[in-house]
C-alpha positions in Angstrom: 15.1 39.7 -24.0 17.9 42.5 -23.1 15.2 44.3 -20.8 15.0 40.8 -18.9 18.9 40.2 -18.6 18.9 43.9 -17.0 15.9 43.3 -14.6 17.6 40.0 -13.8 21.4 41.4 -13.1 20.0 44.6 -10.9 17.7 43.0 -9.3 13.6 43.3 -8.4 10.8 42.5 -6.6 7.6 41.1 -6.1 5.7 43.4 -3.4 2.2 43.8 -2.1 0.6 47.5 -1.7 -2.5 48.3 0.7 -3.3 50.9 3.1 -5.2 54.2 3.3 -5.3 55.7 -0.2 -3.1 52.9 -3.0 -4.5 54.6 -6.0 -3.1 57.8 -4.7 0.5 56.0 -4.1 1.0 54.7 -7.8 -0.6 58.1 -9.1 2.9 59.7 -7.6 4.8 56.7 -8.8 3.9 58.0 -12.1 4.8 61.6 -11.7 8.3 60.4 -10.1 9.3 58.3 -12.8 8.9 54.8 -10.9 8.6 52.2 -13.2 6.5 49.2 -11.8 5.1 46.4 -14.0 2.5 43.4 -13.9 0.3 45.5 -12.0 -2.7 43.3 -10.7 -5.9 44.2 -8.2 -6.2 41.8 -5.2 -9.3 43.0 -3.4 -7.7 45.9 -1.1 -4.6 45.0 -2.1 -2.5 45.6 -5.1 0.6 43.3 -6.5 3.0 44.5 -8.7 7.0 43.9 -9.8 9.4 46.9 -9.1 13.7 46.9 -9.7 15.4 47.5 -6.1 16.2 51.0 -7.1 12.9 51.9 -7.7 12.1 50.4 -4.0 14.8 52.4 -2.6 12.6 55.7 -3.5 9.4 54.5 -2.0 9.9 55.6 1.5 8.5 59.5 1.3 5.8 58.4 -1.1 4.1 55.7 0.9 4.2 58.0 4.2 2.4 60.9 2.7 -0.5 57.8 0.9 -0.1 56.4 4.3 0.4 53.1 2.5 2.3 50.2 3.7 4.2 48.1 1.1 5.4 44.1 1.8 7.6 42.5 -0.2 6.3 38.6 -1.3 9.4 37.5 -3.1 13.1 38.4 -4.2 14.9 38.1 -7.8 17.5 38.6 -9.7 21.5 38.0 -9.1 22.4 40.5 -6.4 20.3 37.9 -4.2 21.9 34.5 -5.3 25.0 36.1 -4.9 23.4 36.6 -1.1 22.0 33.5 -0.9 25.1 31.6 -1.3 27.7 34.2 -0.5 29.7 31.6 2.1 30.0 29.0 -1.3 33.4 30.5 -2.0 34.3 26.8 -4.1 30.8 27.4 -5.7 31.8 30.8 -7.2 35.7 29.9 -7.8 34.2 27.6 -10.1 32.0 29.7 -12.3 34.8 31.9 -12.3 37.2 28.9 -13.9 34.4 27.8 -16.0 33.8 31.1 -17.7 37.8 31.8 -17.8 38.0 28.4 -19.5 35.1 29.1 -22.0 36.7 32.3 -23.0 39.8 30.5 -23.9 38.1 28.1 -25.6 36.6 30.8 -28.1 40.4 31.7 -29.1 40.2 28.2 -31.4 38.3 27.1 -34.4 35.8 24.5 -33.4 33.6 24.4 -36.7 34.4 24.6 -40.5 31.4 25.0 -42.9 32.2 24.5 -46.9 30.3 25.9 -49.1 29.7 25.9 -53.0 31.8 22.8 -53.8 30.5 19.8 -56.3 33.6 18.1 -57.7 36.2 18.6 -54.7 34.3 16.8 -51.4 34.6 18.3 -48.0 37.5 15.8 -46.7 39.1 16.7 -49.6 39.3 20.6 -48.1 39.9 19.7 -44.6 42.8 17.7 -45.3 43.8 20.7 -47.0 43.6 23.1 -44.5 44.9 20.3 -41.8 48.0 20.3 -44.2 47.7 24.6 -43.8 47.5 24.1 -40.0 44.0 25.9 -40.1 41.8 22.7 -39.3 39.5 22.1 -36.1 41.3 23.1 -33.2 43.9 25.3 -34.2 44.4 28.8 -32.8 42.4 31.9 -34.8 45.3 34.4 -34.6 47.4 31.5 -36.5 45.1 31.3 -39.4 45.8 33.8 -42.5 42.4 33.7 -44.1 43.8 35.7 -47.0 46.8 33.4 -47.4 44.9 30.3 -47.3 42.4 31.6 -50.4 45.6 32.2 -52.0 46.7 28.8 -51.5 42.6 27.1 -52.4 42.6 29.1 -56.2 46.4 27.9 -56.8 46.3 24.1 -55.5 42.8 23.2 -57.1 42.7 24.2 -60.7 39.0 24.0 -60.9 38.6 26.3 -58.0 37.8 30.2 -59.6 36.7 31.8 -56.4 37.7 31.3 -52.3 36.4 32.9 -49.6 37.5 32.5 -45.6 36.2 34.0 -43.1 35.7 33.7 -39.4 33.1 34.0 -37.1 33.3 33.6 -33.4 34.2 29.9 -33.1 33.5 29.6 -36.8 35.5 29.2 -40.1 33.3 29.4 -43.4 35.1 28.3 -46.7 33.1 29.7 -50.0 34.5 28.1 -52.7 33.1 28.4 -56.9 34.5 25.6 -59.1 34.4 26.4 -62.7 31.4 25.2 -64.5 33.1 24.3 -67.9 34.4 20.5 -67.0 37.9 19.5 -68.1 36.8 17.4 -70.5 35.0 20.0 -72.1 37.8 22.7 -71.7 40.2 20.0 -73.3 37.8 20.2 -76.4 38.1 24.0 -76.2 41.9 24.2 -76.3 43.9 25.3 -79.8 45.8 22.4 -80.7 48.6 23.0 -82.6 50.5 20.8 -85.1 48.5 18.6 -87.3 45.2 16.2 -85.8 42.5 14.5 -87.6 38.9 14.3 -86.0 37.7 10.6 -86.0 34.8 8.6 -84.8 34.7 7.7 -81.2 31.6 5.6 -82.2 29.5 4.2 -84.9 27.1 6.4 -85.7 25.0 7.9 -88.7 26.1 11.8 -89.4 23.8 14.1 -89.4 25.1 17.2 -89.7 28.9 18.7 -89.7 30.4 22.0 -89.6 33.9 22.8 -90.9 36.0 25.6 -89.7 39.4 23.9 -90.3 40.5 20.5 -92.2 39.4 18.7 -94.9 36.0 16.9 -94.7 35.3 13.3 -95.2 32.3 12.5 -94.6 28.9 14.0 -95.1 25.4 14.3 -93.9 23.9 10.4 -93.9 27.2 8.9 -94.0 27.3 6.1 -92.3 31.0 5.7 -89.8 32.2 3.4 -87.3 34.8 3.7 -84.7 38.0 4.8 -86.1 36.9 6.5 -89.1 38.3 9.4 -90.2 35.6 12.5 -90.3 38.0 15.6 -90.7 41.3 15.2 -92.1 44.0 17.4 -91.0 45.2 17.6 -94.7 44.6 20.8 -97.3 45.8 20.3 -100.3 47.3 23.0 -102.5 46.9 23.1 -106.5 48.6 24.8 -109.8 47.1 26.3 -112.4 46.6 23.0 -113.8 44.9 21.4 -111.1 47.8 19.1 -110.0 48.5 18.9 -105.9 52.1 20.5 -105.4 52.2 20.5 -102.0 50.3 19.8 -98.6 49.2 22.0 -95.3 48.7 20.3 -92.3 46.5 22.0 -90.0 44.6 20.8 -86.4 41.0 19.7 -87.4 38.2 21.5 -86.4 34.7 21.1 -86.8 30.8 20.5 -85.4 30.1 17.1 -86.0 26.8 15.6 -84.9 25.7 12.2 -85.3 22.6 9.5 -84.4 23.5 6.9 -82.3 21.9 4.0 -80.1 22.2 2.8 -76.9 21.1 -0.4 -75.4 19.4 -0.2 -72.7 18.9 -3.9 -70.2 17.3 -3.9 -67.0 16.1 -6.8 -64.6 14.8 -7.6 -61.1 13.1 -10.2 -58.8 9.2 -9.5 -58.7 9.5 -11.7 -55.1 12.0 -10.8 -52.8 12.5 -10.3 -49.2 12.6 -6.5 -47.5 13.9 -5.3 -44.3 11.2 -4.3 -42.5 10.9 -2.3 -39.0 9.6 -3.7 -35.7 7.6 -1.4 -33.6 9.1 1.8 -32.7 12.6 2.9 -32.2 14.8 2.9 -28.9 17.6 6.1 -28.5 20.9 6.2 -26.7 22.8 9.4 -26.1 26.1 9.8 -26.3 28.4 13.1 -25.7 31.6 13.3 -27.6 34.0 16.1 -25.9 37.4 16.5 -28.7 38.2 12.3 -29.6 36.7 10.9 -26.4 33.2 9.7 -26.4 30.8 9.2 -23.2 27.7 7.0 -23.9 25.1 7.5 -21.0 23.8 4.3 -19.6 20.9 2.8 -21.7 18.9 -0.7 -21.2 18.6 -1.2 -25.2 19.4 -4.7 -26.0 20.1 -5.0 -30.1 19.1 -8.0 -31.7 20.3 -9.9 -34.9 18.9 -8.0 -37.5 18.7 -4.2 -36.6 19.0 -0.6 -38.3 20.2 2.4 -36.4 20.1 6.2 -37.2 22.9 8.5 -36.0 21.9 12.2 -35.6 24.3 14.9 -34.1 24.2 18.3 -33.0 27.3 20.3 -31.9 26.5 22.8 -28.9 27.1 26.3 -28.8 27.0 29.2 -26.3 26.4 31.9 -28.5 25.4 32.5 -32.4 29.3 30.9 -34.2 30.4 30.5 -30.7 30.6 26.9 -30.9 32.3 24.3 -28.3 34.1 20.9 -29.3 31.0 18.8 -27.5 29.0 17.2 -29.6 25.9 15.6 -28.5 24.7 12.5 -30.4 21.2 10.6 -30.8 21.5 7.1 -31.8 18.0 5.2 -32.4 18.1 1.4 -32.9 14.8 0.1 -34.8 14.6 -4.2 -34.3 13.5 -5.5 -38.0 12.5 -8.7 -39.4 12.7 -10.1 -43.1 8.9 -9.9 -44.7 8.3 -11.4 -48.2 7.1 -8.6 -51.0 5.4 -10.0 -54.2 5.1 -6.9 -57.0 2.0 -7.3 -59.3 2.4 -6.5 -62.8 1.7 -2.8 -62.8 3.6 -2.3 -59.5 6.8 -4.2 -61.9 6.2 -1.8 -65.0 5.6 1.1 -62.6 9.1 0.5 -61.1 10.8 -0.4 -65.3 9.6 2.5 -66.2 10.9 4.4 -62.9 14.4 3.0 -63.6 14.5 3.6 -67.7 13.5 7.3 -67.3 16.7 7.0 -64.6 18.6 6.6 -67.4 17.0 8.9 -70.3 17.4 11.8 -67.9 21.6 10.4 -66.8 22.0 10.7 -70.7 20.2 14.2 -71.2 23.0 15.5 -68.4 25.5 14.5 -70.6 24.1 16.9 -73.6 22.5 13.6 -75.3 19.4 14.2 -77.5 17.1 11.4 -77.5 14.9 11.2 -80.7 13.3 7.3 -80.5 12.9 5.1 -77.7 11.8 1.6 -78.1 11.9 -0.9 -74.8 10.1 -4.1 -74.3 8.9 -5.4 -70.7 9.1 -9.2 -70.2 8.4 -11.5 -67.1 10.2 -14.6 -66.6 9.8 -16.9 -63.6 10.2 -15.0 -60.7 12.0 -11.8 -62.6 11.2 -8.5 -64.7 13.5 -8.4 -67.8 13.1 -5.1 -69.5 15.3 -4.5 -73.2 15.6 -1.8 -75.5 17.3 0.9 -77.5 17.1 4.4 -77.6 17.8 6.4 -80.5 19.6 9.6 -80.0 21.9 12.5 -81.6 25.3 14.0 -79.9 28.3 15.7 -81.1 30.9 12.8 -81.8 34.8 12.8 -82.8 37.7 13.2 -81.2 41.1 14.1 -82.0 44.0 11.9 -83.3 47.4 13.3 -84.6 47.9 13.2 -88.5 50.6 11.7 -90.3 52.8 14.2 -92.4 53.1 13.2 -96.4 55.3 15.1 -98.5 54.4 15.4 -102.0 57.5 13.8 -104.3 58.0 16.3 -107.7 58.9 14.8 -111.0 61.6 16.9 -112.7 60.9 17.4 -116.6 
């Protein structure tokens, strides 16, 4: 690829070699250091590409080979330049254009995020709008250091930022922290006195005390509200009498089997959206907010779907330009009537119910026993169930302080 820009910006030739002794002539070639190429035989006559230099140096050789040399055609841009050296508009124009696309380059026309989950992208680039580091702004303006600074100390749940830019280009690397805040509220030392209770009914299993009183115990049987942990510790005499109280933040392990009903239903006849032959495309070329559509004959009807897809153009690798070009195909479609059999209905039950075993496995949910029933009523697929599982239950309610009344003797 580079040895072809060079050829093209010096210049070469296409030329035709025949006379007296030709093998003779590109023998000395060789020991001169001429570099030819594409050599090819043409009867008495040999064709071959040479750079304009090279030609130059051709004149002593071919009069001791007694060879005569024509050239067949001209490349390269020392002869456009030629061929339209009275254009002076012509060249005053690629001279703007390439003035104009080098100021270009001096703004951010891409951002790329990367690593995010929780925190969407028009989240961050109302951000960095806010930062004045969005699309369009000037690179020498943006302090990539600053603004990394600024992601880790506005967005808690951001550990790790990264800017960086790259010709046209601004990448933003971000790592959230794993540990939810949900779960990191869990993890916090609480301090002061707090029971753990039931946040649902359930059937205990096991439970692990680090601080607190227990309550309950393995096969006990709680509903919502109960007390499981109680921030209380009582404190005896020598004869076993309660003197006084500690009240301490509850901590423990508590797992627990629970249920979960599980209802589903949907039509076994219903009418799709179906496609009509094949698809039509319109262009369209969007340069900063204004959009040019290029002419198109497509006529829409009532009932039609369209896909959008868009590409942003570039001149170089992260040297992108604000022109976007967008493909827009429009599909005509017409209602058709579907009618699942039995299996296709339990094939699609079941697709949905492991849906939502595998959404409860995400949340850390054991499941243990599932038992669901498929039904078909009239024109529709009723599906019930429960499903047994075990989680870790409680959460945290603050105690009451008692103080224990002595009797004086």
């Amino acid at each position: 690829m580079f040895l072809s820009l060079v050829k093209f910006f010096r210049g070469f030739l296409l030329v035709r070699l025949k006379g007296y002794s030709p093998e003779r002539f590109l023998n000395l070639c060789s020991n001169h250091n001429i570099l030819i190429w594409n050599l090819s035989n043409h009867g008495e006559a040999y064709e071959f590409y040479i750079s304009i230099a090279a030609y130059r140096k051709l004149k002593p050789l071919l009069k001791k080979t007694k060879t005569k040399i024509v050239i067949l055609k001209r490349f390269g841009f020392p002869f456009f330049l030629y061929r339209y050296r009275k254009r002076k508009l012509f060249f005053a124009g690629i001279l703007v254009s390439l003035g104009l696309l080098f100021y270009m380059t001096s703004f951010i026309w891409l951002i790329d995020i990367n690593g995010n989950s929780s925190i969407t992208d028009d989240t961050i680039l109302t951000f960095l709008k806010q930062q004045h580091s969005s699309f369009g702004s000037k690179k020498k303006s943006v302090d990539c250091s600053a603004l990394e600074e600024a992601l880790r100390t506005t967005y808690d749940d951001i550990i790790w930022a990264s800017v960086r830019l790259s010709g046209t280009k601004m990448t933003v690397d971000i790592q959230e922290n794993l540990i939810s805040k949900k779960d990191s509220e869990k993890n916090v030392k609480l301090e002061g006195a707090f029971n753990i209770i039931a946040d649902k009914p359930a059937i205990i299993t096991s439970i692990i005390t680090r601080a607190g009183t227990p309550l309950v115990k393995a096969k006990s049987k709680v509903e919502t509200g109960d007390v499981l942990v109680g921030s209380q510790l009582d404190i005896y005499n020598d004869s076993n009498e309660i003197v006084d109280h500690v009240y301490v933040a509850a901590d423990a392990d508590i797992y627990g089997q629970t249920q979960y009903a599980y209802q589903d239903s949907f039509p076994i006849q219903y009418n799709q959206k179906a496609r009509k032959g094949e698809g039509k495309s319109r262009y369209s070329l969007s340069l900063f907010s204004y959009q040019i559509q290029f002419p198109s004959a497509i006529k829409k009807t009532e009932l039609f779907e369209s896909y959008t897809e868009s590409r942003q153009l570039a001149i170089a690798k992260d040297y992108y330009i604000p022109v976007i070009l967008e493909k827009t195909t429009f599909y005509d479609c017409d209602y058709e009537k579907v009618t699942l059999t039995k299996q296709q209905a339990k094939k699609r039950a079941e697709e949905n119910f492991i849906q939502f075993l595998k959404k409860l496995e995400e949340k850390g949910i054991q499941i243990t026993d599932k038992n669901v029933k498929i039904e078909f009523a009239e024109n529709e697929c009723r599906v019930n169930g429960v499903v047994t599982a075990i989680e870790k239950i409680g959460r945290y309610e603050p105690a009451e302080e008692r103080s224990v009344e002595h009797e004086s003797e």
